[in-house]
C-alpha positions as CSV (number, residue, x, y, z in Angstrom):
1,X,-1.8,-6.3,8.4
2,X,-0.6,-6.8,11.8
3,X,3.0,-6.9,10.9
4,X,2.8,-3.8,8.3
5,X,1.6,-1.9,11.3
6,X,4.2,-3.4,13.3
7,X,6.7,-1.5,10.7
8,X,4.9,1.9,11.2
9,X,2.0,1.5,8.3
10,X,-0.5,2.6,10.7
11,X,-2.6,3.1,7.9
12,X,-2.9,-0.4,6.9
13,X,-5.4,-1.7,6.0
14,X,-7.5,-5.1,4.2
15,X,-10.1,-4.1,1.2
16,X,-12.4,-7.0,0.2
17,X,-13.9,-6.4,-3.4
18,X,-15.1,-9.1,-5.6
19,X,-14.3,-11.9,-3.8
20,X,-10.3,-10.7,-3.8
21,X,-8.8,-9.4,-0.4
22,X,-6.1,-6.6,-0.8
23,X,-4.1,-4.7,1.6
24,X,-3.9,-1.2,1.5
25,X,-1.0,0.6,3.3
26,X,-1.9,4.3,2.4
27,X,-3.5,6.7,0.9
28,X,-3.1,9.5,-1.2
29,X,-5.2,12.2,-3.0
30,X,-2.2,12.9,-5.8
31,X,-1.2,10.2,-8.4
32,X,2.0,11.4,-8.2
33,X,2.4,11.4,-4.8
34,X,1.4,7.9,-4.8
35,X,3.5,6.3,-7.7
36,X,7.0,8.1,-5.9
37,X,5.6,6.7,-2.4
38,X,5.5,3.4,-4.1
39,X,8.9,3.1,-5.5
40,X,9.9,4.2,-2.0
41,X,8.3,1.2,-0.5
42,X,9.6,-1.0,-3.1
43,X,12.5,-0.4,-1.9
44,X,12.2,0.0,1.8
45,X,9.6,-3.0,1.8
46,X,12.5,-4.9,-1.1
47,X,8.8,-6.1,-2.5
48,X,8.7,-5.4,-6.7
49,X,5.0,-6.0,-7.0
50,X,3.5,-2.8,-4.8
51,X,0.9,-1.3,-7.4
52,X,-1.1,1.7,-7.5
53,X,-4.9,1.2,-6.7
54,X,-7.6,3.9,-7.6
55,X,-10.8,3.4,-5.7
């Protein structure tokens, strides 16, 4: 978390739910929105496994 803020994800955050930790790096009210800011940080981040989380 510490590092994702580091590289300007001031946003990030750590969600605990059933026993799994995840990190969170924003958030968004739009779907779509989200899944284009996600390929964007695919490939800024070069990480393949950023997924969409609806809570």
């Amino acid at each position: 978390m510490t590092q994702l803020k580091a590289k300007g994800f001031p946003d990030a955050q750590i969600i605990i739910k059933d026993q799994r930790y995840r990190v969170s790096i924003a958030n968004y009210t739009d779907k779509q929105e989200a899944t284009k800011q996600r390929d964007l940080l695919a490939t800024q981040l070069g990480q393949s496994d950023i997924w969409i989380m609806l809570h």
